[in-house]
PASEBA-1860 file (N, C-alpha, C; in nm, 3 decimals):
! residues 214
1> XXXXXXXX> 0.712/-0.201/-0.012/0.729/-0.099/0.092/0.786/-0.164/0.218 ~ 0.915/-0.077/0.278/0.904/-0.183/0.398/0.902/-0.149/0.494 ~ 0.850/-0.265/0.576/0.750/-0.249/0.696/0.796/-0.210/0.788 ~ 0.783/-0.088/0.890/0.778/-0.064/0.994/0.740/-0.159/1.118 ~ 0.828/-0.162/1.206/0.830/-0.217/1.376/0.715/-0.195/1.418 ~ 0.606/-0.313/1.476/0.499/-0.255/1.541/0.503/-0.208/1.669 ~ 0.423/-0.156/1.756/0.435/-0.114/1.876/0.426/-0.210/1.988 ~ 0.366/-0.326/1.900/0.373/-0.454/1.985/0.518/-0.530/1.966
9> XXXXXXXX> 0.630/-0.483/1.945/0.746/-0.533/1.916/0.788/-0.640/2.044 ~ 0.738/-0.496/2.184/0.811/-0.577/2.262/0.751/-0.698/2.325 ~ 0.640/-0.721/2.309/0.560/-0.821/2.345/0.662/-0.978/2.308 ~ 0.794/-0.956/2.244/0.836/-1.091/2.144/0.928/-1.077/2.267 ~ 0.976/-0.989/2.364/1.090/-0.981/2.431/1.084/-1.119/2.565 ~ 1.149/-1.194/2.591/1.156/-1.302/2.644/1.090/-1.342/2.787 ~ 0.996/-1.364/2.837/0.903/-1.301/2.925/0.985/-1.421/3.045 ~ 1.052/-1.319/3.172/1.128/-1.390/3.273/1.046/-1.373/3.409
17> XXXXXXXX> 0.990/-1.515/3.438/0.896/-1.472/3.607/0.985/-1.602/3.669 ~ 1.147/-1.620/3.670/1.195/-1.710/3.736/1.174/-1.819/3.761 ~ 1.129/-1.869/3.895/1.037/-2.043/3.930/0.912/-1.961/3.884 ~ 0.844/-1.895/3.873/0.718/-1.872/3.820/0.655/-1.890/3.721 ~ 0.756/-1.901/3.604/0.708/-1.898/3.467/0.633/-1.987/3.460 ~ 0.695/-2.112/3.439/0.643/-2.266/3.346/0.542/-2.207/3.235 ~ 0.450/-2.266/3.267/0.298/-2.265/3.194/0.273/-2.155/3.147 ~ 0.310/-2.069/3.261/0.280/-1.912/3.259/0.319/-1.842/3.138
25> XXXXXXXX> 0.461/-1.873/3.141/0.542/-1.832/3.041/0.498/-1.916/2.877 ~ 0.471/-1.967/2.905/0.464/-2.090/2.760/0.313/-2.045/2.685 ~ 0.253/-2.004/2.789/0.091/-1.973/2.708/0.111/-1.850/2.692 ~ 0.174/-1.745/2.729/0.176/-1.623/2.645/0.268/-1.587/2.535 ~ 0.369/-1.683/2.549/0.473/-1.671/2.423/0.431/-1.746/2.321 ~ 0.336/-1.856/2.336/0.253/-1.937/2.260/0.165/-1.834/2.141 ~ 0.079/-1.730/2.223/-0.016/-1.668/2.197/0.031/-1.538/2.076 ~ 0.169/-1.530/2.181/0.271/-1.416/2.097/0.285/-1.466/1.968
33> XXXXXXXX> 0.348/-1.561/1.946/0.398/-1.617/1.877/0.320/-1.627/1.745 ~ 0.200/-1.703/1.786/0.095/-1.778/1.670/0.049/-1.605/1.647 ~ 0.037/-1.508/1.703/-0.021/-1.372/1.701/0.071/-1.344/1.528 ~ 0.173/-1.314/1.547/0.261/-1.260/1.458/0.318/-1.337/1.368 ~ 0.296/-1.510/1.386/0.366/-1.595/1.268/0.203/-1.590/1.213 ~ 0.077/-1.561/1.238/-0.068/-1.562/1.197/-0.070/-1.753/1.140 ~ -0.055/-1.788/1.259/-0.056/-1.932/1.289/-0.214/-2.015/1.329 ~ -0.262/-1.919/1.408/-0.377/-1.920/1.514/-0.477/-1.873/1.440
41> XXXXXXXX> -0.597/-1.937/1.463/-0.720/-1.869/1.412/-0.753/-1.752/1.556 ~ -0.839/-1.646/1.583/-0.877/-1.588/1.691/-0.915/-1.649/1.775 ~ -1.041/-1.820/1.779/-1.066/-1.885/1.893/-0.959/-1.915/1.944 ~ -0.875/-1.958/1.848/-0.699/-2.048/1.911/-0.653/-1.924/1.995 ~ -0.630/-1.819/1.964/-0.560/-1.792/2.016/-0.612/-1.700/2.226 ~ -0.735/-1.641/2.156/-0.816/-1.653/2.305/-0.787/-1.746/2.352 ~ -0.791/-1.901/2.347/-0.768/-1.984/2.440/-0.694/-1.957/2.509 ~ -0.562/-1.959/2.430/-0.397/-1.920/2.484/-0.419/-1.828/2.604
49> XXXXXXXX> -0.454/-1.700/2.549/-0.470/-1.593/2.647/-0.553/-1.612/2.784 ~ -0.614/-1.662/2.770/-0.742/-1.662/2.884/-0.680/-1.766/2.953 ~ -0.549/-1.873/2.940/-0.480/-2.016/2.950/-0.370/-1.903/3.059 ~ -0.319/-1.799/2.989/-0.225/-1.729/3.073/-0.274/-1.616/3.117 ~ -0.401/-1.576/3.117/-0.506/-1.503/3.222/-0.485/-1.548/3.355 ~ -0.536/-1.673/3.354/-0.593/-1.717/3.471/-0.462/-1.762/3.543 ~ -0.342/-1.790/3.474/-0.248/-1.851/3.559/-0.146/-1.728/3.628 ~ -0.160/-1.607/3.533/-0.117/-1.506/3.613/-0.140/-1.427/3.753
57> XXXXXXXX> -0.325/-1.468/3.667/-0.349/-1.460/3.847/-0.351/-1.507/3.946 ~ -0.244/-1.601/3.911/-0.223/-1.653/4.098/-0.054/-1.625/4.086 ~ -0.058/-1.533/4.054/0.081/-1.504/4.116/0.078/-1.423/4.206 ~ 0.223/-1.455/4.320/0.161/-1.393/4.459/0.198/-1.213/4.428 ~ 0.330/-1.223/4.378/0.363/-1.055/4.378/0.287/-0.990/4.306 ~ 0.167/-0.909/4.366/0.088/-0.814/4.320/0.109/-0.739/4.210 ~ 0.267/-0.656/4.194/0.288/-0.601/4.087/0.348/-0.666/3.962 ~ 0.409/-0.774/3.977/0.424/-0.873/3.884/0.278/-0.928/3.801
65> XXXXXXXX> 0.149/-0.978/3.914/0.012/-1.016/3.820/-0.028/-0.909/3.779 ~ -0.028/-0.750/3.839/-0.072/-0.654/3.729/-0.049/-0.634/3.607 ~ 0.130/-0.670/3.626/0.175/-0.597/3.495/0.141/-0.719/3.411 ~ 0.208/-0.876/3.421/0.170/-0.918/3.365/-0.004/-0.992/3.272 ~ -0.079/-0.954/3.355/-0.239/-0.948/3.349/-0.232/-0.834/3.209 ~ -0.176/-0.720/3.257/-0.197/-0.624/3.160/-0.184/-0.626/2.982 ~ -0.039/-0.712/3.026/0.015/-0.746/2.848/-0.088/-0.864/2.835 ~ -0.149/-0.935/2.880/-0.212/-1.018/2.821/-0.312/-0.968/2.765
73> XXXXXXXX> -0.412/-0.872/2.836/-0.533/-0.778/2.782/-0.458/-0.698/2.672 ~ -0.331/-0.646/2.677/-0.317/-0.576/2.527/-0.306/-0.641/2.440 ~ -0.207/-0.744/2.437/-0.195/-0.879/2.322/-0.377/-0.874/2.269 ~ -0.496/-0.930/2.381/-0.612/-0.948/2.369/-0.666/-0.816/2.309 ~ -0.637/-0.746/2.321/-0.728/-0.640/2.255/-0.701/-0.592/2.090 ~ -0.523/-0.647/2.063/-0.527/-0.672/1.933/-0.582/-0.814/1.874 ~ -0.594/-0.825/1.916/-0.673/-1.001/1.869/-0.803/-0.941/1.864 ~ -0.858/-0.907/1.926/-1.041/-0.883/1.890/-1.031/-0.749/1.814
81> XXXXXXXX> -0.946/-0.686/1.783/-0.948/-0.584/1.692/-0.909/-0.652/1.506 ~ -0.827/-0.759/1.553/-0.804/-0.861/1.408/-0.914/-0.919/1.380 ~ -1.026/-0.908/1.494/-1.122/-0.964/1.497/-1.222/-0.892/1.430 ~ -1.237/-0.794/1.413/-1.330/-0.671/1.412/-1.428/-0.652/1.464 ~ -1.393/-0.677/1.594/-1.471/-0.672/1.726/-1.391/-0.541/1.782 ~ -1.441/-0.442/1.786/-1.372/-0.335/1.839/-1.391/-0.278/1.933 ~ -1.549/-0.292/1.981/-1.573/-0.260/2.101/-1.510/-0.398/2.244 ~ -1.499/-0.485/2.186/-1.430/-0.586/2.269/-1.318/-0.567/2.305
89> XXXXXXXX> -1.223/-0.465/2.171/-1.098/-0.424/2.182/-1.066/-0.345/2.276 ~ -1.189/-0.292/2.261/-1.145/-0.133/2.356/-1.171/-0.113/2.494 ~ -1.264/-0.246/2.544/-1.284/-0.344/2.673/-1.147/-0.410/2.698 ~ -1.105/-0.466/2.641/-0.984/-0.527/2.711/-0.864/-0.424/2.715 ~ -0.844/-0.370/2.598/-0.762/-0.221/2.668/-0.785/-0.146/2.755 ~ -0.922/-0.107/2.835/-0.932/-0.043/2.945/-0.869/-0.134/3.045 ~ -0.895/-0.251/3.029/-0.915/-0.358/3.155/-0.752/-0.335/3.158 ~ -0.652/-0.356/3.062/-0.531/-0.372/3.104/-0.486/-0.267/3.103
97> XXXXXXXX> -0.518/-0.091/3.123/-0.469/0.032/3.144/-0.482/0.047/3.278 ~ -0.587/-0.006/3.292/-0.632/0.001/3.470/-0.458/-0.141/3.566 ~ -0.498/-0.204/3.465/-0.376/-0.310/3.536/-0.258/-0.214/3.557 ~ -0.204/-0.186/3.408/-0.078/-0.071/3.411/-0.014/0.060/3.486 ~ -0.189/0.092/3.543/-0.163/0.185/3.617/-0.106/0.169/3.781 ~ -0.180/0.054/3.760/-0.076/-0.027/3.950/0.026/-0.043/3.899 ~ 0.048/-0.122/3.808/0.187/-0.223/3.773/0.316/-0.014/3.799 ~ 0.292/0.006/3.701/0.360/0.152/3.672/0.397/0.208/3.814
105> XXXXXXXX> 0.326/0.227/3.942/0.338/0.263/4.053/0.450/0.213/4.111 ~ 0.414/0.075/4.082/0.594/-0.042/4.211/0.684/0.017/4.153 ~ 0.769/0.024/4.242/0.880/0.071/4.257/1.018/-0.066/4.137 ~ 1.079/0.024/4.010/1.176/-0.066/3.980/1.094/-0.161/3.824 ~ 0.965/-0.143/3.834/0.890/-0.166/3.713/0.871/-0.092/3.575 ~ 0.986/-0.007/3.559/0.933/0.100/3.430/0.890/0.067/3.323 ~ 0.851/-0.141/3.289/0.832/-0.109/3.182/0.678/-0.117/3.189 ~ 0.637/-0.112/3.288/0.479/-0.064/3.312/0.444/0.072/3.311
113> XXXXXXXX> 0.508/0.145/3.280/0.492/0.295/3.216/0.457/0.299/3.070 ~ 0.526/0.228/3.006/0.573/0.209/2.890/0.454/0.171/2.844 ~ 0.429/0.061/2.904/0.269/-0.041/2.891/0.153/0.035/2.897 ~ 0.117/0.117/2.980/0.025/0.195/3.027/0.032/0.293/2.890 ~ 0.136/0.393/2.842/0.128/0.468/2.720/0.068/0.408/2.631 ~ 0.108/0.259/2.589/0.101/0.186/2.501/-0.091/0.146/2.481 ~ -0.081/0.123/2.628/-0.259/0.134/2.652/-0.370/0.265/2.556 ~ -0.248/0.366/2.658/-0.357/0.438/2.648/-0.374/0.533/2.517
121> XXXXXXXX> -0.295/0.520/2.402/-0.286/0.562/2.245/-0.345/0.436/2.162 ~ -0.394/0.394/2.247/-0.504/0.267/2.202/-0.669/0.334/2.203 ~ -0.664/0.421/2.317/-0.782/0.432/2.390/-0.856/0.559/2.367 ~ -0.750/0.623/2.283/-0.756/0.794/2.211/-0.759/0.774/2.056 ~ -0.856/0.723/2.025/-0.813/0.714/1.904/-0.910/0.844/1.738 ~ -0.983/0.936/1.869/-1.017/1.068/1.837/-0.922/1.171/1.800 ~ -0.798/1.158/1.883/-0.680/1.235/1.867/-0.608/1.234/1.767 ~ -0.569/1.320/1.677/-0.487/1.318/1.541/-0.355/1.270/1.537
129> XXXXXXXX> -0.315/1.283/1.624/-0.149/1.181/1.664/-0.226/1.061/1.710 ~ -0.313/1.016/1.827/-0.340/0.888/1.790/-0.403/0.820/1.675 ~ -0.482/0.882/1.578/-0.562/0.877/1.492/-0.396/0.780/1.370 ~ -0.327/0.945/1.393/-0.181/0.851/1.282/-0.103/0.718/1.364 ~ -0.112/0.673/1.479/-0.066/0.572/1.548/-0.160/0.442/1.492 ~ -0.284/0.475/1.465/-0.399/0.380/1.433/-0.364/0.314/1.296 ~ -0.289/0.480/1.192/-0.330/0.453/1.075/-0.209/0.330/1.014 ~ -0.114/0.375/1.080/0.001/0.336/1.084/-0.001/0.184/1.150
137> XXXXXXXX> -0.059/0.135/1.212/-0.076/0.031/1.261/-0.172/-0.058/1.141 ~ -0.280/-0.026/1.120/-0.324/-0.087/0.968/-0.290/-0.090/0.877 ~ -0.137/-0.020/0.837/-0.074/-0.011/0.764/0.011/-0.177/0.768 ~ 0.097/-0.163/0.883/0.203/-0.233/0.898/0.152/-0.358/0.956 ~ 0.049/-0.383/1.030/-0.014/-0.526/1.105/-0.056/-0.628/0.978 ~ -0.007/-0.729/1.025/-0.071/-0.881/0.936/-0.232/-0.866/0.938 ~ -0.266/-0.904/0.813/-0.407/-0.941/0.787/-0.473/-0.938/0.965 ~ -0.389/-1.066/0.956/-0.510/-1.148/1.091/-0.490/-1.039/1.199
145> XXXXXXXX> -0.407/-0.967/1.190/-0.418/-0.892/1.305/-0.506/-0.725/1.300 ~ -0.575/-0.757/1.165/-0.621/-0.604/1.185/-0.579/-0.526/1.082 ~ -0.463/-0.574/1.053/-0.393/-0.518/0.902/-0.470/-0.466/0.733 ~ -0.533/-0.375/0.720/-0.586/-0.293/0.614/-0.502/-0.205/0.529 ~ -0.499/-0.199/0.443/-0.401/-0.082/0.360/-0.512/0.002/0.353 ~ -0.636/-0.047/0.299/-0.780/0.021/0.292/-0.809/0.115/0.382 ~ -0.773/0.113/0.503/-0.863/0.148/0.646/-0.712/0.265/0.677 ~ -0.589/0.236/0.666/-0.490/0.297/0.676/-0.487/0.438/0.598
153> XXXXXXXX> -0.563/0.377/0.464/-0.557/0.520/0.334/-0.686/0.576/0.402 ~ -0.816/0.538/0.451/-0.945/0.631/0.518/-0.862/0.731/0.581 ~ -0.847/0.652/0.649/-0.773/0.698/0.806/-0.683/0.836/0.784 ~ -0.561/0.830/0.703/-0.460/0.893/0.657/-0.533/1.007/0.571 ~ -0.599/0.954/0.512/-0.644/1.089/0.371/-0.811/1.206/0.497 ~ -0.825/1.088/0.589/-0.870/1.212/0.707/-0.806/1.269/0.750 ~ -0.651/1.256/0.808/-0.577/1.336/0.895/-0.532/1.456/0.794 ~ -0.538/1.422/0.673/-0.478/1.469/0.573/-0.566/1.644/0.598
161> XXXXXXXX> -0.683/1.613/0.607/-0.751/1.754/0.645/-0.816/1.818/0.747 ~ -0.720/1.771/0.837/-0.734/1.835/0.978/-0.626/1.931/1.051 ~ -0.700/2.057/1.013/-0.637/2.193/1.065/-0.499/2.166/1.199 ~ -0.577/2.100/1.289/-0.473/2.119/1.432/-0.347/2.056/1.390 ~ -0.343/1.964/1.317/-0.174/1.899/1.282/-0.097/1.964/1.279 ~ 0.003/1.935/1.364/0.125/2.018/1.377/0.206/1.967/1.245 ~ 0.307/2.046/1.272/0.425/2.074/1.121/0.447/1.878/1.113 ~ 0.503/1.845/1.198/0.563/1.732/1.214/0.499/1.631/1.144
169> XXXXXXXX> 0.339/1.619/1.245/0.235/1.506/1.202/0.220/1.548/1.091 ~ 0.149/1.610/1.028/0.150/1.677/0.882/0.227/1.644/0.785 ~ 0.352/1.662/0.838/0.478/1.571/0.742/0.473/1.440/0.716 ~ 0.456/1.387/0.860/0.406/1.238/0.867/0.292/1.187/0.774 ~ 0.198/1.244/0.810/0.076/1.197/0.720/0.105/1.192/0.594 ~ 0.180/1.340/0.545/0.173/1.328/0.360/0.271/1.195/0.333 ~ 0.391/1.191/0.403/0.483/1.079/0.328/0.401/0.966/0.365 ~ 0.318/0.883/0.461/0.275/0.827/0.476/0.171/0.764/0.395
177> XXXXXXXX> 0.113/0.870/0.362/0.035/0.826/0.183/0.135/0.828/0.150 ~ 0.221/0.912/0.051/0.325/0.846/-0.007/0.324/0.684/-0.023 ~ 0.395/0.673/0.103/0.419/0.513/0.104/0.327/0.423/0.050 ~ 0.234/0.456/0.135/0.099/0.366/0.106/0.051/0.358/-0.024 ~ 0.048/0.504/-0.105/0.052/0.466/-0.252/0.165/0.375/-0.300 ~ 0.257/0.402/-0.292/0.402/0.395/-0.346/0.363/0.132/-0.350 ~ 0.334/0.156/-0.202/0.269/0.020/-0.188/0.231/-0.079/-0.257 ~ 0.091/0.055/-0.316/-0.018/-0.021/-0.408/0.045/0.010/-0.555
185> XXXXXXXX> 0.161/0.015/-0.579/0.188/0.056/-0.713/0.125/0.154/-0.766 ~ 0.107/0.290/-0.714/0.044/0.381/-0.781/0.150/0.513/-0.792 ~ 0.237/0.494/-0.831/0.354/0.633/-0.852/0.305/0.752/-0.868 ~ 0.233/0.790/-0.912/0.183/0.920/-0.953/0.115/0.965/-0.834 ~ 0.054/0.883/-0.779/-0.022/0.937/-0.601/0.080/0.973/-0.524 ~ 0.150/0.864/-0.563/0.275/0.816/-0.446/0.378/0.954/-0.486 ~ 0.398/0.982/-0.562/0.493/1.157/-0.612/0.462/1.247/-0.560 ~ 0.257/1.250/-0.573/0.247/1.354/-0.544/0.273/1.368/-0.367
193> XXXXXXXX> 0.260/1.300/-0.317/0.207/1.339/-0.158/0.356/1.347/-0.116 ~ 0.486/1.282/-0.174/0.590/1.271/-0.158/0.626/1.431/-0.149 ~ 0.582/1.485/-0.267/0.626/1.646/-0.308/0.580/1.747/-0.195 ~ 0.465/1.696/-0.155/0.339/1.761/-0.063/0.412/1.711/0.047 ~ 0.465/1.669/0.079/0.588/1.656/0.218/0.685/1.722/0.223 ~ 0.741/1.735/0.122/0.847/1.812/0.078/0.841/1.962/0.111 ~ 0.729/1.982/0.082/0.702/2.151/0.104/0.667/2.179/0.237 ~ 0.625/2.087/0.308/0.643/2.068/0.485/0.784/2.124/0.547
201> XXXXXXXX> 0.881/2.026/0.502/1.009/2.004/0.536/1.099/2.037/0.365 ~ 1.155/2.093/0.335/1.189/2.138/0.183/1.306/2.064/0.204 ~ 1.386/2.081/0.329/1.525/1.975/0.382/1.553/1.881/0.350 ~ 1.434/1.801/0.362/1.460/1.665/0.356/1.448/1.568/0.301 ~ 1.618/1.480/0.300/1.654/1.422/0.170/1.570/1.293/0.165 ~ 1.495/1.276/0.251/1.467/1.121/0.266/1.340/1.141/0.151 ~ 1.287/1.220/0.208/1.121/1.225/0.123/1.166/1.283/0.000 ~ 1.281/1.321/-0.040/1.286/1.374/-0.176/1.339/1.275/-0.288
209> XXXXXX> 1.420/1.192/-0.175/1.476/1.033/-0.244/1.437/0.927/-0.269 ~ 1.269/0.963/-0.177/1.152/0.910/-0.217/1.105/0.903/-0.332 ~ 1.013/1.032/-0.407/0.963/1.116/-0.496/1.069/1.061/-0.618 ~ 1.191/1.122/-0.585/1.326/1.062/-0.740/1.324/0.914/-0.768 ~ 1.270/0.808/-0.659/1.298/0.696/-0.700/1.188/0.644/-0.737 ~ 1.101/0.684/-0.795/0.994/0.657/-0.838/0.932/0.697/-0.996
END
C-alpha cells in the first residue's frame, strides 16, 4: 500500500534562524531526523528535544522562541505518543498550541497558523474528522512513532458507524479500510469497502480501479 505524506512532513523543511541557529538548529534536525529514519530510541531522542528546548529559549525575538518552542513540543508530543504515553502527548501538545497561538499573532509568521491547526487536530481527537486524521496517522507513521495498522482498523471500523459523517468523510473512511485491508492482504475485505465507497461517490474512477485491481 503506499504510504501517504504525514502531517509532520514539514517538520523535515530546513529550519533557518540565521546567526542563531548553530546548536539550535542541529538538535532539532537531529531529533527530526532520528524521529523518521527511527534511528533513536525515545530516551535518545527527548534528549535532543529538551537539548533544543532550552536553547530556543534564549532566543531574543519573542515570536521566533514561540514558534520555534512550539515545533519542538509537537515533534515531542509525537514521540511520547510512539511512546504510548498519551496523556504526556496531549501535555506537550497543549503546551505548544498555547506557543502557536502567540507565534500565529506576529505579524509575517503564517507558518504559525499552520502549526497551531496542526496542534490543535491533535487535541480533538473526539471529533470524527479528527478521529479520521488520528486513524490515518496510525496508519501511515513508523512503528516507533506510534504507527498501528491495528489501532488504525479500531479507529476506522468506529468512524465507519457514526451517523454525523458527512458524504466526503464517509467516502474517506470506506476506501480507507479498503486500503488498510488491501495492506494486510485481505482482498475480499479490501473489495468490499472499496464497493461501499463506490456507492458514496458512484463517479469515481479511483476507488473503482481500486476494487478491479484486486
Amino acid at each position: 500500500m503506499r504510504r501517504t505524506r504525514l502531517s509532520l512532513a514539514f517538520l523535515l523543511v530546513p529550519l533557518l534562524l540565521s546567526a542563531q541557529a548553530g546548536p539550535v538548529q542541529e538538535a532539532l534536525e537531529r531529533a527530526t531526523d532520528a524521529f523518521f529514519d527511527q534511528s533513536l530510541q525515545a530516551v535518545e531522542l527527548r534528549r535532543l528535544l529538551e537539548a533544543g528546548r532550552e536553547a530556543f529559549a534564549g532566543l531574543a525575538d519573542p515570536c521566533l522562541r514561540d514558534y520555534w518552542l512550539a515545533r519542538v513540543e509537537y515533534l515531542s508530543g509525537f514521540v511520547e505518543r510512539g511512546d504510548r504515553r498519551e496523556k504526556e502527548a496531549q501535555r506537550r501538545f497543549q503546551a505548544g498550541l498555547a506557543l502557536a497561538e502567540r507565534a500565529a499573532s506576529c505579524p509575517g509568521l503564517a507558518d504559525g497558523l499552520r502549526l497551531q491547526a496542526d496542534l490543535i487536530a491533535q487535541l480533538i481527537p473526539a471529533s470524527a474528522k479528527a478521529r479520521l486524521t488520528l486513524a490515518l496517522y496510525f496508519l501511515n507513521a513508523p512503528a516507533i512513532a506510534g504507527g498501528s495498522d491495528a489501532e488504525a482498523l479500531r479507529i476506522l471500523h468506529e468512524l465507519e458507524g457514526r451517523e454525523e459523517l458527512e458524504r466526503p468523510d464517509r467516502f474517506g473512511v470506506l476506501t480507507w479500510l479498503g486500503l488498510a485491508y488491501q495492506g494486510r492482504k485481505d482482498p475480499e475485505r479490501a473489495r468490499l469497502f472499496f464497493r461501499r465507497a463506490q456507492e458514496v461517490y458512484p463517479g469515481n474512477t479511483w476507488v473503482r480501479e481500486l476494487a478491479a485491481s484486486l
